[in-house]
C-alpha positions as CSV (number, residue, x, y, z in Angstrom):
1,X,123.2,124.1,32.8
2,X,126.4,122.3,31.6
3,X,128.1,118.7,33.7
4,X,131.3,118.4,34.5
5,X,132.5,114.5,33.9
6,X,132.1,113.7,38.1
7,X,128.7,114.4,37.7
8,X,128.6,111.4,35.5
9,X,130.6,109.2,38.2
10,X,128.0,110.3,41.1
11,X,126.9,107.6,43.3
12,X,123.1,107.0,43.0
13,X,120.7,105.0,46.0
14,X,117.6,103.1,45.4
15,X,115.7,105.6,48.2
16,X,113.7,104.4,50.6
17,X,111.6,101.6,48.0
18,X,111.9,98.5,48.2
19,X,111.5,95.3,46.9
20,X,107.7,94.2,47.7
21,X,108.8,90.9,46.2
22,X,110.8,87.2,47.7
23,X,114.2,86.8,46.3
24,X,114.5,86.1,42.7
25,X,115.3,82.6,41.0
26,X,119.2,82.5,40.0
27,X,117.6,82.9,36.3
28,X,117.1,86.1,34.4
29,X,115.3,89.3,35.5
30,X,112.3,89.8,33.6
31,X,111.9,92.9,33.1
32,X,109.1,95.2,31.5
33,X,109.9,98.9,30.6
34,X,107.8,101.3,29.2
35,X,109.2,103.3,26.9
36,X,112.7,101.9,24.1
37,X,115.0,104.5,26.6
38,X,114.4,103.0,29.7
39,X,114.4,99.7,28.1
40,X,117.6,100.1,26.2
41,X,119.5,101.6,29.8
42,X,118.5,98.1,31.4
43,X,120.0,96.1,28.8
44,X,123.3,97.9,28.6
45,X,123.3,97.9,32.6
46,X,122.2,94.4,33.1
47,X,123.4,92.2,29.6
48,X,122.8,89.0,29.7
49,X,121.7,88.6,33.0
50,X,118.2,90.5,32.3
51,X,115.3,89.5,29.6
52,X,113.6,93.4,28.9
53,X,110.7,93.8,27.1
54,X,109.5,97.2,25.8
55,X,105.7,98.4,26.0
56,X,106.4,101.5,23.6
57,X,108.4,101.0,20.0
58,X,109.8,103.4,17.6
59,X,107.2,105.7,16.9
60,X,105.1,105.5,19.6
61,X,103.5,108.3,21.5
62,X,104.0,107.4,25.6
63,X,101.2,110.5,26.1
64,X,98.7,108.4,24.8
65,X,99.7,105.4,24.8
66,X,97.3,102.9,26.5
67,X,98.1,99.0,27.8
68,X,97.1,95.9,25.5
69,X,95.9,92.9,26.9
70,X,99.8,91.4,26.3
71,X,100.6,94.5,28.0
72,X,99.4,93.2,31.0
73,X,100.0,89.7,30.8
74,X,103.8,90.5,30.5
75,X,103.5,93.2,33.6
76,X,102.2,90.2,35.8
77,X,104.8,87.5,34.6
78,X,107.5,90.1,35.4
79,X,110.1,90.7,38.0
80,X,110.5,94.1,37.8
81,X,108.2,96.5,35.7
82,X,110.1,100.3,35.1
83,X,108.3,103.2,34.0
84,X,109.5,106.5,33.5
85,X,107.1,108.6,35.8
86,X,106.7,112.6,35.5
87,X,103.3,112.2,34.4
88,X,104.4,111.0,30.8
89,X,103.1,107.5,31.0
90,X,99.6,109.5,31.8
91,X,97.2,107.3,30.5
92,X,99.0,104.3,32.6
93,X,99.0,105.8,36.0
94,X,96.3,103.9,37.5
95,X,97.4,100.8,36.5
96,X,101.0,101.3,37.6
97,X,99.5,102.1,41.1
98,X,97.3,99.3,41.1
99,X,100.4,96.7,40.0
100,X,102.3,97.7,42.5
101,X,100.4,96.8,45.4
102,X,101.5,93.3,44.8
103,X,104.7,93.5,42.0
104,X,107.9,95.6,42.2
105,X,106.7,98.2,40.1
106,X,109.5,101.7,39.9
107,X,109.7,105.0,38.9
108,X,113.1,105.5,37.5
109,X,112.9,109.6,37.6
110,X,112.7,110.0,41.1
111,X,115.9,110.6,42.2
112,X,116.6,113.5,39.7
113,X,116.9,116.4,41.7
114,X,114.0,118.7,41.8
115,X,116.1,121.9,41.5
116,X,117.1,120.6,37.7
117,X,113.6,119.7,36.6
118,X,111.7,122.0,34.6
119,X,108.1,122.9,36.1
120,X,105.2,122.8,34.1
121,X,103.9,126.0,32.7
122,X,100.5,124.9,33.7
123,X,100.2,122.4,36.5
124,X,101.7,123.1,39.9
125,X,103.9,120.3,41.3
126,X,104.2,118.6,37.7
127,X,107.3,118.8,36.1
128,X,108.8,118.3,31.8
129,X,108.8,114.7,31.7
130,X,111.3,115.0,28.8
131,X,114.8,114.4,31.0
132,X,116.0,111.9,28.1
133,X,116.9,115.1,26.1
134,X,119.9,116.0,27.6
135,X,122.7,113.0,28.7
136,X,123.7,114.3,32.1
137,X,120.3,114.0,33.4
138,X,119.9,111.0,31.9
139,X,122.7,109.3,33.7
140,X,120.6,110.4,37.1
141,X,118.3,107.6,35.7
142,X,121.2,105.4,34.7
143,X,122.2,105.2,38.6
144,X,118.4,104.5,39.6
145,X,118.4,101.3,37.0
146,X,121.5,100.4,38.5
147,X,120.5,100.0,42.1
148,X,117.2,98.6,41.5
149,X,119.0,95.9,39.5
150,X,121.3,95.9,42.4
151,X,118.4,95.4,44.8
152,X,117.0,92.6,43.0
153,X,120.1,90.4,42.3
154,X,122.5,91.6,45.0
155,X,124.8,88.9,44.6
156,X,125.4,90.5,40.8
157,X,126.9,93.9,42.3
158,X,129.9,93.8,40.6
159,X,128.6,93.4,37.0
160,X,125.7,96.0,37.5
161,X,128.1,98.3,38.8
162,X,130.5,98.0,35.9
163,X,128.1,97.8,33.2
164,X,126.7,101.2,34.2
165,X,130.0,102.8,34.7
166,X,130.5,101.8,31.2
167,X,127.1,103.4,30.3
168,X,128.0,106.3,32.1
169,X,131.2,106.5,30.1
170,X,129.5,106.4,26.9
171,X,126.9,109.0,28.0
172,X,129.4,111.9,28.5
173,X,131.1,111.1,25.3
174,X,127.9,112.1,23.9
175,X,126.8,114.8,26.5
176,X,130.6,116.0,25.3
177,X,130.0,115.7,21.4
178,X,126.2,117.8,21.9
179,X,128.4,120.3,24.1
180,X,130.6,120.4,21.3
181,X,128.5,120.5,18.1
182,X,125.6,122.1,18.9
183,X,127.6,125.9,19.8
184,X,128.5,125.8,16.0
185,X,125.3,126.7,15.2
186,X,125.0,130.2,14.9
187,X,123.6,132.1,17.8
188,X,121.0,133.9,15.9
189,X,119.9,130.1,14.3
190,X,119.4,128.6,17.6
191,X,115.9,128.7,17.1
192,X,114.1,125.0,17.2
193,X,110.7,124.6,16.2
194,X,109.0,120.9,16.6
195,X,105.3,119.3,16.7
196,X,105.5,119.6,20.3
197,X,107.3,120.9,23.2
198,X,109.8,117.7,23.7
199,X,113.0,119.7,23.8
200,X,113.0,122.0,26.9
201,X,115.8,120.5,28.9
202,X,117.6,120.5,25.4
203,X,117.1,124.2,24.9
204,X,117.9,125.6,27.9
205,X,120.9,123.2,28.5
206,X,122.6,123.6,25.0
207,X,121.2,127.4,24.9
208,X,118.3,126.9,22.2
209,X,115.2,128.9,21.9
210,X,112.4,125.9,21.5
211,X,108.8,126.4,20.4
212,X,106.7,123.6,20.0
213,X,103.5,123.5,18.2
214,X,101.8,121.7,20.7
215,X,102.6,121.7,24.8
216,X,104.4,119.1,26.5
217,X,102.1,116.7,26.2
218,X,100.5,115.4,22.6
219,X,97.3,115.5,23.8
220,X,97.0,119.5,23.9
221,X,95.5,120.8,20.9
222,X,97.4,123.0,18.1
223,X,95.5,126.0,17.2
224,X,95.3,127.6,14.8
225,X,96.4,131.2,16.8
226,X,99.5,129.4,17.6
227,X,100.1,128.4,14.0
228,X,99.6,131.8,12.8
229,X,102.1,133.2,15.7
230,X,104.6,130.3,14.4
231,X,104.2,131.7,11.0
232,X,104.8,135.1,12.0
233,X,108.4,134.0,13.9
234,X,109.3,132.0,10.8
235,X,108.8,135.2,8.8
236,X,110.0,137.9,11.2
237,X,113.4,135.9,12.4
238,X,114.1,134.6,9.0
239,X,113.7,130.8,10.3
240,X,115.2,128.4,7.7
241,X,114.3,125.1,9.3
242,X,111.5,123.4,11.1
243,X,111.9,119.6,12.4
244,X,109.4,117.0,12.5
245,X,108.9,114.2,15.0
246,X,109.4,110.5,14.9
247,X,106.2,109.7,17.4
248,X,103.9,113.0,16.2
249,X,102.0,113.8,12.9
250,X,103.7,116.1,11.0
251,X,100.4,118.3,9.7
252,X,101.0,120.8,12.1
253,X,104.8,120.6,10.7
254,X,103.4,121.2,6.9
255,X,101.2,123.5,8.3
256,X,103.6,125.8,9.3
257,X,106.2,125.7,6.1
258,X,102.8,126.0,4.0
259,X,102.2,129.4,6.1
260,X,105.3,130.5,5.9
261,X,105.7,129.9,2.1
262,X,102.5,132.1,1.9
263,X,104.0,135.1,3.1
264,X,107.4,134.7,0.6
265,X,109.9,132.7,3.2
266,X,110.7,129.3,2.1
267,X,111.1,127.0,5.6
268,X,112.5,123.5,4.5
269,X,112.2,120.7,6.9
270,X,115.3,120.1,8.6
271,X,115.1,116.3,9.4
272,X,113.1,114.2,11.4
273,X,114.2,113.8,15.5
274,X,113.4,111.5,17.9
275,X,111.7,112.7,20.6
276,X,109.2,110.2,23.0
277,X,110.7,107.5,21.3
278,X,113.7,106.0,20.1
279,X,114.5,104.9,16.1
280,X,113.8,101.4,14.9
281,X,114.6,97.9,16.8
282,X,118.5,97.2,16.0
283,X,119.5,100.1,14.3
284,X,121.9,102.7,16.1
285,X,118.9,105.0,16.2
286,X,117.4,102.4,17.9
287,X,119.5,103.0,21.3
288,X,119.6,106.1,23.3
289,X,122.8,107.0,22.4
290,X,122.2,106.7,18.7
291,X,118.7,108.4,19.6
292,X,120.9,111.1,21.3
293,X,123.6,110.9,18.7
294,X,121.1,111.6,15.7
295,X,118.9,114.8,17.3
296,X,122.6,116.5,18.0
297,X,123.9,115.9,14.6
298,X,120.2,116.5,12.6
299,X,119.6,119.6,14.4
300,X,123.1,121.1,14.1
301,X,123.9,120.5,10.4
302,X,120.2,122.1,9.6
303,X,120.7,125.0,11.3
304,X,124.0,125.7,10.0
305,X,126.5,124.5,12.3
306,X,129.3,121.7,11.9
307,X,128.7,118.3,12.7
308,X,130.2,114.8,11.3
309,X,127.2,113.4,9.0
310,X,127.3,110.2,10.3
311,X,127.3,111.6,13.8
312,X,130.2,111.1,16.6
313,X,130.7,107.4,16.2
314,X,130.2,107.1,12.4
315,X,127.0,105.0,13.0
316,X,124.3,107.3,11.9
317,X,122.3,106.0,8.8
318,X,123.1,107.1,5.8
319,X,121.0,110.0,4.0
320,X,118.7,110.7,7.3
């Protein structure tokens, strides 16, 4: 499914939820957020006039991750507290349910439209939490930051307002540059194998075949019968490169090349992507668009396309 730019300039609502708090001191919002992309969209939408703190750093695994003690002393202290919803924060639930009884506690994936979710294969009414992938549904969440922000410091409109359409702005230069780089790739290459299934939005938006090792959650086992039919696609569709994850073990990764270098196909690993979380603090890999900016420019260049190595702002590290 491809975006035109007013797609990116669509006006987003709060919905029906609502503050459960009094107004807010004329300080900072204090804000928790669980995973480095929701935290990063909340700084670039509120700057200075927001204090975020991240649960879930670079290389953390939001499946399974579970809240620390400091966790939850920062979730009571806070304003707000964000979390990405879809069933990806799984381990969290119940405390998110039980917080918000008394906090302002939000989902920030409810208003994506149903119709572009992608169901799960095996739960009925669960959906890919994994919208991050691909820009223009990211900038669904964008407007949902935006209005909650809005809904907590009313009188700050203005600034909210224009520091997301500044976001916005950003995120279809890069929904532009994936729409860009990504068909140079041949069509019989577009085949991406990961750990897990993180990249579903990304294949069927950008026209990819994705197979991951594992479902869309970490917690599902890989077996070795999937392994084996890995190996055999490697072989059979003369696969020349795998990727591993930034937030997943990358056995199951080795695994694979090992099999396939069994049977006389040499699979190199093309690079390493971010997938449930973002690259380290302060770095451009570090923020969701150099998260975004990296996976476009990794995955093209390995599988044969064209793409600037340094990415489409010249920021990428060098040598990743």
């Amino acid at each position: 499914m491809r975006f035109s730019r007013r797609d990116f300039i669509v006006t987003g609502t709060l919905g029906a939820a609502a503050l459960a708090t009094p107004a807010f001191a004329q300080t900072k919002l204090s804000v928790v957020a669980t995973t480095g992309m929701i935290a990063d969209t909340v700084r670039r939408v509120g700057r200075d006039n927001v204090d975020v703190k991240g649960l879930m750093g670079a290389g953390v695994d939001p499946h399974s991750y579970r809240q620390t003690r400091t966790d939850i002393l920062a979730m009571t202290r806070a304003d707000l507290i964000l979390w990405h919803g879809l069933f990806l924060e799984a381990q969290m639930e119940e405390v998110f349910r039980k917080l918000e009884t008394r906090k302002a506690v939000f989902t920030v994936t409810d208003t994506i439209p149903q119709e572009l979710l992608r169901a799960h294969p095996d739960y009925e009414n669960k959906f890919d939490p994994h919208v991050w992938m691909v820009p223009a549904l990211w900038t669904h969440v964008t407007l949902r930051i935006r209005d909650i922000l809005i809904e907590a410091r009313p009188e700050l409109t203005d600034v909210f307002t224009a520091n997301a359409a500044e976001f916005l702005t950003d995120l279809a230069a890069i929904q532009n540059y994936a729409e860009t780089a990504l068909p140079t790739v041949p069509q019989e290459a577009r085949i991406l194998v990961t750990a897990h299934d993180a990249f579903s939005y990304f294949g069927r938006d950008y026209g990819f075949e994705v197979m991951g090792i594992q479902g869309i959650s970490t917690d599902s086992e890989a077996g070795l019968n999937r392994i084996g039919e890995l190996v055999d696609i490697l072989v059979d569709r003369k696969v020349g490169a795998v990727f591993v994850e930034s937030s997943v073990s990358d056995r199951s990764i080795r695994a694979l090349t090992e099999g396939a270098a069994a049977r006389g196909h040499k699979v190199m690993v093309g690079g390493e992507l971010f997938s449930d979380a973002m690259g380290a603090p302060d770095t451009y890999e570090g923020t969701y668009l150099g998260m975004i900016d990296h996976n476009v420019t990794v995955i093209t260049n390995a599988l044969g396309g064209q793409a600037p190595e340094r990415g489409l702002n010249g920021k990428l590290s060098a040598g990743f």
